[in-house]
N, CA, C and O of each residue as an XYZ file, in Angstrom:
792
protein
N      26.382    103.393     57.894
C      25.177    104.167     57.659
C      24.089    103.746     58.627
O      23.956    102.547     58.873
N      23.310    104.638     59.185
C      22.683    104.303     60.224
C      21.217    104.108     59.310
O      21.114    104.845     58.330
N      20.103    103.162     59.590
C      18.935    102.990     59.197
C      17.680    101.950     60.041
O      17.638    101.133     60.960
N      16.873    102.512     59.180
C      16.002    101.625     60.419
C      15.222    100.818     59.351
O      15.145    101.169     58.173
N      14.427     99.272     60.071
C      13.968     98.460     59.691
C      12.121     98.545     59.736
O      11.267     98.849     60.570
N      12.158     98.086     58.328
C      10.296     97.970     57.983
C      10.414     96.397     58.062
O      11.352     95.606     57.960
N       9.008     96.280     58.295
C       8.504     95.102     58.396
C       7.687     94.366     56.996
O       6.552     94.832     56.887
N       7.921     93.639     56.240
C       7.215     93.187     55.077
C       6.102     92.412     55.297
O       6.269     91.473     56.075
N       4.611     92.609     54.640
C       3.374     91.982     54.488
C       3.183     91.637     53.269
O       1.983     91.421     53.097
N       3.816     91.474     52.298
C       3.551     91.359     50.792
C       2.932     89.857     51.326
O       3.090     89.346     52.435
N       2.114     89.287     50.065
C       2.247     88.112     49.529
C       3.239     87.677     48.594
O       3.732     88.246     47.621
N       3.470     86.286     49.212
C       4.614     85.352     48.481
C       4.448     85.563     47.243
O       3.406     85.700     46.603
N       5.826     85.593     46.832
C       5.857     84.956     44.982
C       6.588     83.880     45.109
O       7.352     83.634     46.042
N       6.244     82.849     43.651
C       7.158     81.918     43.683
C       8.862     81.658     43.678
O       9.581     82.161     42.815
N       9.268     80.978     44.545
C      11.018     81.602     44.921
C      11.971     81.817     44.283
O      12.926     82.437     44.749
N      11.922     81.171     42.581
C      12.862     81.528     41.560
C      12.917     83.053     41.053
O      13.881     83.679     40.610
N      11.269     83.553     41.301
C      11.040     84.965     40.974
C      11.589     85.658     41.524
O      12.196     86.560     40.947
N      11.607     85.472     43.357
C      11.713     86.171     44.362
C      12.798     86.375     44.291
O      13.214     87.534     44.305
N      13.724     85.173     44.180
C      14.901     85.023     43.983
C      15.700     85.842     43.170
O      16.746     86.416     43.471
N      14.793     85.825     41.584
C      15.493     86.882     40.000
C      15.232     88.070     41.244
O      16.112     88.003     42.102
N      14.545     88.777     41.415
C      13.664     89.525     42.100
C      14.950     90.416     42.938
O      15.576     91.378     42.493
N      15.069     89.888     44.004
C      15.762     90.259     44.815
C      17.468     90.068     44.596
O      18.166     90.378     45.562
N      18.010     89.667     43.605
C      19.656     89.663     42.747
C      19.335     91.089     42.201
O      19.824     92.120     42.661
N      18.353     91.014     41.044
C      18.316     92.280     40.377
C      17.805     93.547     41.960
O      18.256     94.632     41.592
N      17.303     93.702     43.004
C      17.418     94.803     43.258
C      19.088     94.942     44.330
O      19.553     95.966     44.832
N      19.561     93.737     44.376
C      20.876     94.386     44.997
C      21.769     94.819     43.680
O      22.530     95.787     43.701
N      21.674     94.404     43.118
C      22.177     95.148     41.393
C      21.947     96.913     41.727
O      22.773     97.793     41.968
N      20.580     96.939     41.625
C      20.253     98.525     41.828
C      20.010     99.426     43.111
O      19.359    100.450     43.315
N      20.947     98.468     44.015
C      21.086     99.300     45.328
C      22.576     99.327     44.780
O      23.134    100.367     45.130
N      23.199     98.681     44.197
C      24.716     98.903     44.150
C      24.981     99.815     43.093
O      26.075    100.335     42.873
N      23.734    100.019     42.325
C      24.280    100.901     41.609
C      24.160    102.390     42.109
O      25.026    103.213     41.812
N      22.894    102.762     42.996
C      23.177    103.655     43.374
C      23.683    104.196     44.670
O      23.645    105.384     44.988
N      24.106    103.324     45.312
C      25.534    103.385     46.017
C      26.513    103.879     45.348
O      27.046    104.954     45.623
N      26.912    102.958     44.183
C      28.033    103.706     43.898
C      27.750    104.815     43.522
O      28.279    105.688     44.210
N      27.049    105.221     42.603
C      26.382    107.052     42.158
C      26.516    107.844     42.998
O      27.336    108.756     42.895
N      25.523    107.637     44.324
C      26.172    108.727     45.159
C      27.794    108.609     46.076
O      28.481    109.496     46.581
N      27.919    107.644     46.027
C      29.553    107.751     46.474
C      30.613    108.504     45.543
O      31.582    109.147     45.948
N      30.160    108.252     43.956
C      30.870    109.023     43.133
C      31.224    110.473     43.302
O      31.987    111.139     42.602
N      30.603    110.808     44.254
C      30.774    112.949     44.364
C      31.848    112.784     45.460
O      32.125    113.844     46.022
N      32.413    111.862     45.823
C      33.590    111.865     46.818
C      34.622    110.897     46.927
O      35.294    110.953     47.957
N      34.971    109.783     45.865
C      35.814    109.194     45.490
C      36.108    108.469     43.989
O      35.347    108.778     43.072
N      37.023    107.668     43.770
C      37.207    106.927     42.478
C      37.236    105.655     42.862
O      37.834    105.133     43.802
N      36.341    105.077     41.827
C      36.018    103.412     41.909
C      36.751    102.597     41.107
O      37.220    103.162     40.119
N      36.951    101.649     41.208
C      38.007    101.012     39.824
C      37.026     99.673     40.171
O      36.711     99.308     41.304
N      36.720     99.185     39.189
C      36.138     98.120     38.486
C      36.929     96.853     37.749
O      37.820     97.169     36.962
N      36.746     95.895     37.889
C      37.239     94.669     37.023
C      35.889     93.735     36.653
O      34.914     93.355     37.301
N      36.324     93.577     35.340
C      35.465     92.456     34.515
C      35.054     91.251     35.497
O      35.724     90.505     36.211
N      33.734     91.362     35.251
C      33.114     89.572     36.389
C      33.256     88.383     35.782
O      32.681     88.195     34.711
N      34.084     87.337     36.396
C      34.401     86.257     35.980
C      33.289     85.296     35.033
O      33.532     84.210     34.505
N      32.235     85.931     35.013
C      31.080     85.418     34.463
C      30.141     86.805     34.341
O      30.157     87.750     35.130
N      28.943     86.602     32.579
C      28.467     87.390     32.550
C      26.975     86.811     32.844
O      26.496     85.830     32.274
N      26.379     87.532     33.758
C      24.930     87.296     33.919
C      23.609     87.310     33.004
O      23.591     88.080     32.043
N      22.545     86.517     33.259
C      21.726     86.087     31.852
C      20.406     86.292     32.291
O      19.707     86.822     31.428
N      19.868     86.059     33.297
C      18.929     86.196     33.395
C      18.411     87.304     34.485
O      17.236     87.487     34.804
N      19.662     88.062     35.028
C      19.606     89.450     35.739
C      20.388     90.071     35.352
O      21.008     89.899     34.302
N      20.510     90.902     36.113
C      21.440     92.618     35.687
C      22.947     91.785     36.310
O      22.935     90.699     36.889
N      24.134     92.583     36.022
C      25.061     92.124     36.087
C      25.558     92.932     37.421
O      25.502     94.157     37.323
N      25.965     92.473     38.470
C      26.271     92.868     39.835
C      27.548     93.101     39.787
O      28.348     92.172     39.900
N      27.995     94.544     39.590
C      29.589     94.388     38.918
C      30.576     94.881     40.047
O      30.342     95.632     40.994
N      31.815     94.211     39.660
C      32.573     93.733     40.967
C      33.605     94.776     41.072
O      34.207     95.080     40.042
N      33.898     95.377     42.205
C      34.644     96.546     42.390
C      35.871     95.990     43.094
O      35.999     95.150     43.985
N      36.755     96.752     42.387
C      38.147     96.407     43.056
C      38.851     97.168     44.190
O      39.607     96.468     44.864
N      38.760     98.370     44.511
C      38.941     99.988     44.813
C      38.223    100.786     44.884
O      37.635    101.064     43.839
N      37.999    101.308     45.710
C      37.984    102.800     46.582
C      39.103    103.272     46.838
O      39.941    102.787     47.598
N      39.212    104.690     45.933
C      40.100    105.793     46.245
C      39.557    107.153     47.054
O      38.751    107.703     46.303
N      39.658    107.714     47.987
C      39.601    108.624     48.407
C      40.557    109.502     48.089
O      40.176    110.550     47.567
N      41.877    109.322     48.297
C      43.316    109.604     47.835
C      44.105    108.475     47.649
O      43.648    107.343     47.491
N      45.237    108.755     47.666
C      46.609    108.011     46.985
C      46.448    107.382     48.215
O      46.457    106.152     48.241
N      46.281    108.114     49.383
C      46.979    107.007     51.046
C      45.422    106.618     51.722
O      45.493    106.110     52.841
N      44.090    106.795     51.180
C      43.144    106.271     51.703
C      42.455    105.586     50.595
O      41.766    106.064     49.694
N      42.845    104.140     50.896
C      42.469    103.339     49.776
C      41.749    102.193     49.934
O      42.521    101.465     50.558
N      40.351    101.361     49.676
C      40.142    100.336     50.426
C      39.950     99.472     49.091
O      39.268     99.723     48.098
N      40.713     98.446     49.363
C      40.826     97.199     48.273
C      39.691     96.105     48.866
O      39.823     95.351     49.831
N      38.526     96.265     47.968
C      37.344     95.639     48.286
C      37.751     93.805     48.159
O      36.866     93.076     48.607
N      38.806     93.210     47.678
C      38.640     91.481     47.339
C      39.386     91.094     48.751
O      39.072     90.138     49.461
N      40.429     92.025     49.007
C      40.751     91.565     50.519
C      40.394     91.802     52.016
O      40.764     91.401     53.119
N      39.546     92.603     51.520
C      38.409     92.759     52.788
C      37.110     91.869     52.636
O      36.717     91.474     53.734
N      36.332     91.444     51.562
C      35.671     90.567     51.367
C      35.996     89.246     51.917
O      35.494     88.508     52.765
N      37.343     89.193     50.882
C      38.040     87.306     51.314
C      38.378     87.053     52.669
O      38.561     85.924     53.123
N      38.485     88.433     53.507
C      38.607     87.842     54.937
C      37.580     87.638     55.884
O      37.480     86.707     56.684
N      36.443     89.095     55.626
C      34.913     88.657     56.039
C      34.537     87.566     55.763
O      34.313     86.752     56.658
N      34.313     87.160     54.007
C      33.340     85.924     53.651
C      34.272     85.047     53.920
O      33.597     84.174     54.465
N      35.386     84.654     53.920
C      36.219     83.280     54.390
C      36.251     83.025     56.096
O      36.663     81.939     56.504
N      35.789     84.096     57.084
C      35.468     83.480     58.064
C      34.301     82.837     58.010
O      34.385     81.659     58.356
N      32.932     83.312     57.603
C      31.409     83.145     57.692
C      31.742     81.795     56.862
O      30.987     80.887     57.208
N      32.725     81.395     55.796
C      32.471     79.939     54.786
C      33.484     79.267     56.178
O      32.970     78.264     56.676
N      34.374     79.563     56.607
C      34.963     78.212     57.807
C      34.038     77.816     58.641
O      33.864     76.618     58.867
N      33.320     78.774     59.212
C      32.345     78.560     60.072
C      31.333     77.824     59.210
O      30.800     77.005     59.959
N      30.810     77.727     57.979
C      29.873     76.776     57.487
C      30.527     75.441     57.471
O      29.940     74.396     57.751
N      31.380     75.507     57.236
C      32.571     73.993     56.666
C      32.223     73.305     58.336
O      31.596     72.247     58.374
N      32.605     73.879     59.480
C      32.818     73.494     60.921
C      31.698     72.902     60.997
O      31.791     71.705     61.270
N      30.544     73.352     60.838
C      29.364     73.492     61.063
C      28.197     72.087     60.167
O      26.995     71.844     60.268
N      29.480     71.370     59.229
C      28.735     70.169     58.688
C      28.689     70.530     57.271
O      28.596     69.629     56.438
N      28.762     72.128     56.803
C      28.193     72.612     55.129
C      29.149     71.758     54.325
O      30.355     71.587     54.504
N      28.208     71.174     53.244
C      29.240     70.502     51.937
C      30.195     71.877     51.506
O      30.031     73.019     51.935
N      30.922     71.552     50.824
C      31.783     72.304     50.336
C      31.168     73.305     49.014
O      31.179     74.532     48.915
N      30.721     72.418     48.210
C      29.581     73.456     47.174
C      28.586     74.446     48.115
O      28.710     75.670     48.088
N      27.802     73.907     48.768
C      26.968     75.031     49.731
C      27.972     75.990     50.297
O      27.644     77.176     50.353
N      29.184     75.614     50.733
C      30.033     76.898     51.497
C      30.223     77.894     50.939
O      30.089     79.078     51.246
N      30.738     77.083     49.591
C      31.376     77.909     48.224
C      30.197     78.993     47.509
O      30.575     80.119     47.184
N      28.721     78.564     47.286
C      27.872     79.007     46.891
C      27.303     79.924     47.907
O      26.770     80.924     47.426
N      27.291     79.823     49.183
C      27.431     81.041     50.858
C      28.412     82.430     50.504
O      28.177     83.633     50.393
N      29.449     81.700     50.410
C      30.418     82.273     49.936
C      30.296     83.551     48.963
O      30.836     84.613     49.274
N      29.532     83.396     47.722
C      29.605     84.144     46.546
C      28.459     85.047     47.351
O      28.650     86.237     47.603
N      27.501     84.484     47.645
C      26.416     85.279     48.176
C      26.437     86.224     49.107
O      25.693     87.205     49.107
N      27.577     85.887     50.221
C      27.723     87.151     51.323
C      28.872     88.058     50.608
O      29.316     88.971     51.304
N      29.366     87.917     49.384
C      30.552     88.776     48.797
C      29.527     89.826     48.365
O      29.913     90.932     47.988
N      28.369     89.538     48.407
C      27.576     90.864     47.411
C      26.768     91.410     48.425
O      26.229     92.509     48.292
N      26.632     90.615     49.571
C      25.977     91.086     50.789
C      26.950     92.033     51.494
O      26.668     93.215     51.695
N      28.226     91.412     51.900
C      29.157     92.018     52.365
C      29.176     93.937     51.201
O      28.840     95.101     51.418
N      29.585     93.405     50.421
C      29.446     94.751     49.214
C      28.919     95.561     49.282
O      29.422     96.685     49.277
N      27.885     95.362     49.358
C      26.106     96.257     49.630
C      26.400     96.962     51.203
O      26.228     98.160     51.427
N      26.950     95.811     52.385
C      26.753     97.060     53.634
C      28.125     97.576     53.750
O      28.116     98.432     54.635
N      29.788     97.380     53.043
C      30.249     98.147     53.205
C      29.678     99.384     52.565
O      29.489    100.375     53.270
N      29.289     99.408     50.841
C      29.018    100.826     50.506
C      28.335    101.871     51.597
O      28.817    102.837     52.189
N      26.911    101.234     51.620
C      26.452    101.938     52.380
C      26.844    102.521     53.927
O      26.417    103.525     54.498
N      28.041    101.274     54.486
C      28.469    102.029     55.578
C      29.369    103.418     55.459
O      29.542    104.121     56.454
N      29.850    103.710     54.349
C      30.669    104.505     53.571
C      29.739    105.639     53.761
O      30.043    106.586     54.485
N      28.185    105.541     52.889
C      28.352    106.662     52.813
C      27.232    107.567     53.672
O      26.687    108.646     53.437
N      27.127    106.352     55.078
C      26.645    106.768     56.367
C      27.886    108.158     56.888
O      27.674    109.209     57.493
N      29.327    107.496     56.266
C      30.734    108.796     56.803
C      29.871    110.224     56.261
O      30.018    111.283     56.871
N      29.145    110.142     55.294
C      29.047    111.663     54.103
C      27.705    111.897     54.665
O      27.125    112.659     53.891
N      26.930    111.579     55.687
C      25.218    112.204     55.829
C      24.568    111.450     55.074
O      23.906    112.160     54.316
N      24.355    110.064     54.819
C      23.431    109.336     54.452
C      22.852    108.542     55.351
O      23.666    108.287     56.239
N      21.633    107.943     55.561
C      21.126    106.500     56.416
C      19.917    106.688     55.710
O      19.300    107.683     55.329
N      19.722    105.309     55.627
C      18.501    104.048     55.036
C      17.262    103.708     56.111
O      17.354    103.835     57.332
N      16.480    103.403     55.626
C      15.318    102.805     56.100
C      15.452    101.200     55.208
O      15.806    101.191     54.029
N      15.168    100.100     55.850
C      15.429     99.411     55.453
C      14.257     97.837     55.438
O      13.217     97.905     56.094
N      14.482     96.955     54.901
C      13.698     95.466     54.825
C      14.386     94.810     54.886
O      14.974     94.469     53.860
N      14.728     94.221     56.203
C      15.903     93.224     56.190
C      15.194     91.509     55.858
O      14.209     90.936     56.323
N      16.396     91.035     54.687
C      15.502     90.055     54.409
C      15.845     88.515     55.082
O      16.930     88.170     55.550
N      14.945     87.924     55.016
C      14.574     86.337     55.959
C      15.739     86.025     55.164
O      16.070     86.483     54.071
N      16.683     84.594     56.389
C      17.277     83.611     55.396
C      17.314     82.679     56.737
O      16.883     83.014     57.841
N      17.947     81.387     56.384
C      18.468     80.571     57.366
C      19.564     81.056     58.436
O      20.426     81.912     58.238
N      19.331     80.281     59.676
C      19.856     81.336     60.934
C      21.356     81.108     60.732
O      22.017     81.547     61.673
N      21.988     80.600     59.863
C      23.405     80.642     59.259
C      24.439     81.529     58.235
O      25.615     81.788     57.978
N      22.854     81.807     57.825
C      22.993     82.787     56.675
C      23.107     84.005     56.900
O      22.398     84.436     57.810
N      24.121     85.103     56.091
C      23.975     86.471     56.623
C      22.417     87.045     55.764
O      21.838     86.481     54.835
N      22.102     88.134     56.354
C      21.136     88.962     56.259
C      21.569     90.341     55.266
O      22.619     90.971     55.390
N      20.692     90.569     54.459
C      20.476     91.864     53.534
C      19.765     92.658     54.002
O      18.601     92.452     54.343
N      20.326     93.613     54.078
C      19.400     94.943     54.599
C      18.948     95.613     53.130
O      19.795     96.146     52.413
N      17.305     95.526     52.686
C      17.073     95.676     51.389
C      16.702     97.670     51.891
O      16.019     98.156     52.792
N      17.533     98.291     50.806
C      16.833     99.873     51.394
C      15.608    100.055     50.474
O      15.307     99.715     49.329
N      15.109    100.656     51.358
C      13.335    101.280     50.780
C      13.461    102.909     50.493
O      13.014    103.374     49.444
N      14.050    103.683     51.414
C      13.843    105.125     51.457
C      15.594    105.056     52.008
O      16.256    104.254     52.667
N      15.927    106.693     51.155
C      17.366    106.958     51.265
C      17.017    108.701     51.427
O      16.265    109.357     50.705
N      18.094    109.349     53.006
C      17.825    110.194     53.288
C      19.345    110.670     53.513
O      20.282    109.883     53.650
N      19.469    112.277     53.533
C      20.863    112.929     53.353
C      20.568    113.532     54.271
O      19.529    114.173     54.116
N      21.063    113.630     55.263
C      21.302    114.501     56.411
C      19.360    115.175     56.594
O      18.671    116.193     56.523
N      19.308    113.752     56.851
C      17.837    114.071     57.374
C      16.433    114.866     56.625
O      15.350    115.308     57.008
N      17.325    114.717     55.099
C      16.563    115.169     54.662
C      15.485    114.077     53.384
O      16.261    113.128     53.269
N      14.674    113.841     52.772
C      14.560    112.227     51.813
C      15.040    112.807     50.702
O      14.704    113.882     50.205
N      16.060    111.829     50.245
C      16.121    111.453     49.169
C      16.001    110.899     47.520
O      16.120    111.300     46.362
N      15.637    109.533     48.422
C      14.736    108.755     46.926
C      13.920    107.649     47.801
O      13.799    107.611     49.025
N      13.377    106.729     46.787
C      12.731    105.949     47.686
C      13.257    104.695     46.258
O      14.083    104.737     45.346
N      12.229    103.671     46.750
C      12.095    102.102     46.122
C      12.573    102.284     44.557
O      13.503    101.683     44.019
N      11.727    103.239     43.977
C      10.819    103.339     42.351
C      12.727    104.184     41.921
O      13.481    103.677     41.090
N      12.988    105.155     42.534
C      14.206    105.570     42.371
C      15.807    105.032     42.148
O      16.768    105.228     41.403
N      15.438    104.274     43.236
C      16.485    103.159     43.420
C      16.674    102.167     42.133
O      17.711    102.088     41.474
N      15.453    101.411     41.897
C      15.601    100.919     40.565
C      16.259    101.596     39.603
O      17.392    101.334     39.200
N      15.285    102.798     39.092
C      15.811    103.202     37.931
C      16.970    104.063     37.878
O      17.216    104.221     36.682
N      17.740    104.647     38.528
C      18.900    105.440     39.238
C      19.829    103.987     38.863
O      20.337    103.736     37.771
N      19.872    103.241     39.950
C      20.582    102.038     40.375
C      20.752    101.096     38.900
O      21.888    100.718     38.616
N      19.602    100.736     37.987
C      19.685    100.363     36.540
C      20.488    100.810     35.679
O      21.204    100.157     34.919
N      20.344    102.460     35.822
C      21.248    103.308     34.690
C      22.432    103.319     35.021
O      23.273    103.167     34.136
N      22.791    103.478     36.214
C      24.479    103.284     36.468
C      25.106    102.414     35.846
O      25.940    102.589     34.957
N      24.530    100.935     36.520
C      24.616     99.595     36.259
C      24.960     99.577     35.108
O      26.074     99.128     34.838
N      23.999    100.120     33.963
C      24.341     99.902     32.678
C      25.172    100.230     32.412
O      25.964     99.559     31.749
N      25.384    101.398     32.795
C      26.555    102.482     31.744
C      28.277    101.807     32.360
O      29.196    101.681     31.552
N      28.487    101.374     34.132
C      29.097    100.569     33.896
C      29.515     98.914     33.473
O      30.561     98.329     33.757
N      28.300     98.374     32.682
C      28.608     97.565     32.159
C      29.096     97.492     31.273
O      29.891     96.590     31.009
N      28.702     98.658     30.321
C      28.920     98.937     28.758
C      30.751     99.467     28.619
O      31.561     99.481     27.692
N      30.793     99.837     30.025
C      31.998    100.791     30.377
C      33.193     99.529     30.295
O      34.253     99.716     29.697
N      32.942     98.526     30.823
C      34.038     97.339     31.113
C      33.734     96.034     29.968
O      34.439     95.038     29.810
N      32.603     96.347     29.323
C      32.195     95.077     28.313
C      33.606     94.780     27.944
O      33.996     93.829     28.621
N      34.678     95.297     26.997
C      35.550     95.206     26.360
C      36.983     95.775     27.050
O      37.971     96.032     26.361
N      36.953     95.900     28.216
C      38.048     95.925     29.142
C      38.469     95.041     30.747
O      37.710     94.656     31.637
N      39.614     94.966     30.656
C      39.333     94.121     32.097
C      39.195     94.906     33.580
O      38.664     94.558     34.635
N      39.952     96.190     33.156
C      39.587     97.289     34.242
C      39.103     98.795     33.819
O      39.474     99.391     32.808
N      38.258     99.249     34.743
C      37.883    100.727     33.976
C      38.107    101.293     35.902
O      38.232    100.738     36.994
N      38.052    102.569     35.403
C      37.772    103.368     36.823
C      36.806    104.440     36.415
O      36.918    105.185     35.442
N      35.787    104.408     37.349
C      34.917    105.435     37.259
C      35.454    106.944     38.173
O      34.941    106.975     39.292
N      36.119    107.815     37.955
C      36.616    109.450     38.522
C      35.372    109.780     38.910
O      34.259    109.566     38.432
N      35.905    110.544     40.207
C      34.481    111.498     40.832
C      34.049    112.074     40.131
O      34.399    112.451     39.012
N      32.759    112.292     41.038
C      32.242    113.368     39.931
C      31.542    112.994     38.230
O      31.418    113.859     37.363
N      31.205    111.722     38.079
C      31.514    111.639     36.997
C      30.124    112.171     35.974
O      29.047    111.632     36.227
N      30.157    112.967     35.110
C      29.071    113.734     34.829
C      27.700    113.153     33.801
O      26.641    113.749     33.604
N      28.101    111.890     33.281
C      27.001    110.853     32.933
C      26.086    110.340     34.000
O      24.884    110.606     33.987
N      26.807    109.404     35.179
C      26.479    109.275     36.373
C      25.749    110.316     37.052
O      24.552    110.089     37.227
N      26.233    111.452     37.488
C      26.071    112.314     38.220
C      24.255    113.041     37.220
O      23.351    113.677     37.762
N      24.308    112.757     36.248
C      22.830    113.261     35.255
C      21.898    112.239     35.338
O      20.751    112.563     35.030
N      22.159    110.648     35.802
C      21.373    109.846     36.451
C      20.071    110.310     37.347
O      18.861    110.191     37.156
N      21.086    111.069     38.731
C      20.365    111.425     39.852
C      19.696    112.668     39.143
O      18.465    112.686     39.124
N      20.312    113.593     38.624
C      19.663    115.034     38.249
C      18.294    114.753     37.400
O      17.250    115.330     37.705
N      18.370    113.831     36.319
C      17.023    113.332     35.698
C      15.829    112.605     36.603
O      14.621    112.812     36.488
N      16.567    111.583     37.652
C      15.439    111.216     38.281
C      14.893    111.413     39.554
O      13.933    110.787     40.003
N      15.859    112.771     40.439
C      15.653    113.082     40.886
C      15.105    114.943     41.369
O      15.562    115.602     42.303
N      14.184    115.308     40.511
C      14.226    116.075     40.258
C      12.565    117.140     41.346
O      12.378    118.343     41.162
C-alpha cells in the first residue's frame, strides 16, 4: 500500500501511557484492516496464547484465503521475517529476553504492514506517522487518513471505533474456540463501516 508520512508535534505523555496508547491503536488499525480486506477474502483466526488485560486483544491470524491455491499462512511468513531481524539482534550483543521480547513486537509490526500491503493490491494507500524507536528496532507506520482509489476514506476517530468493533466481535467470536474463520463479506463486519462511515 502506498502512503505518505506526517510529522508528529504532540506533547509527550508518560511512556507506559504512550506505550497502552499505541498497542491499543495497532489493535484498531488491525482491526480495520481486516474489515476492509473482508470484501475480498477469508481470514482464519486462532486463539492468542495469552489473553490481554490492560489493552484490546491484538488477535492473531493464521490465513488468508483468496482461493483454495492463493493462500498466505501468516506464522510462516512472520517466523521467517521476525527470526531474521531477532538473529541479527542476538549477533549484535541483544540478551536473549530482549530478542525474544523484539521478536513478539515486530510479529505485530510485521502484521500491520503485510495487511496493509494487501490491500494497497485492491486501491487503498495511507497517510501515515511513522513511529520513533531505537535504530535496531523496526518502525510502525501509524495510519492517520485511509483513502480508496484516491478517494478519503476514514481518518484517526474512524479507525478507532471501526477497528474496536471488529476487534470485539472477533474476540467474542474465538473466546470459546481455538479457531474461527471470518468468510467474506461478512455482514456484521461489513455494518461496522456502513454505521461509521456514513
Amino acid at each position: 500500500m502506498e502512503y505518505t508520512e506526517q510529522h508528529d508535534t504532540k506533547q509527550k505523555v508518560p511512556c507506559k501511557y504512550a506505550s497502552r496508547r499505541l498497542r491499543d491503536y495497532q489493535t484498531s488499525q488491525q482491526g480495520t484492516f481486516i474489515g476492509l480486506l473482508n470484501n475480498y477474502c477469508d481470514i482464519t483466526f486462532i486463539k492468542p496464547p495469552k489473553k490481554a488485560v490492560l489493552t484490546h486483544q491484538f488477535v492473531k491470524i493464521k490465513k488468508i484465503s483468496f482461493s483454495s491455491k492463493d493462500v498466505i499462512v501468516l506464522e510462516d511468513f512472520l517466523q521467517k521475517r521476525c527470526g531474521e531481524h531477532k538473529d541479527g539482534d542476538l549477533d549484535r550483543g541483544c540478551s536473549e529476553k530482549t530478542a525474544n521480547r523484539r521478536f513478539q513486537t515486530n510479529k505485530k509490526i510485521e502484521t500491520l504492514h503485510l495487511l496493509y500491503d494487501i490491500l494497497g493490491e485492491f486501491g487503498f494507500f495511507c497517510e501515515v506517522n511513522a513511529t520513533k524507536g531505537k535504530k535496531e528496532t523496526m518502525k510502525l507506520q501509524n495510519v492517520e487518513n485511509v483513502f480508496y482509489q484516491e478517494k478519503y476514506l476514514m481518518g484517526i476517530e474512524e479507525i478507532y471505533t471501526v477497528g474496536f468493533k471488529v476487534n470485539d466481535y472477533l474476540c467474542n467470536l474465538i473466546e470459546n474456540k481455538d479457531e474461527i474463520t471470518l468468510n467474506r463479506n461478512n455482514r456484521v463486519v461489513q455494518s461496522f463501516f456502513a454505521e461509521n462511515m456514513m
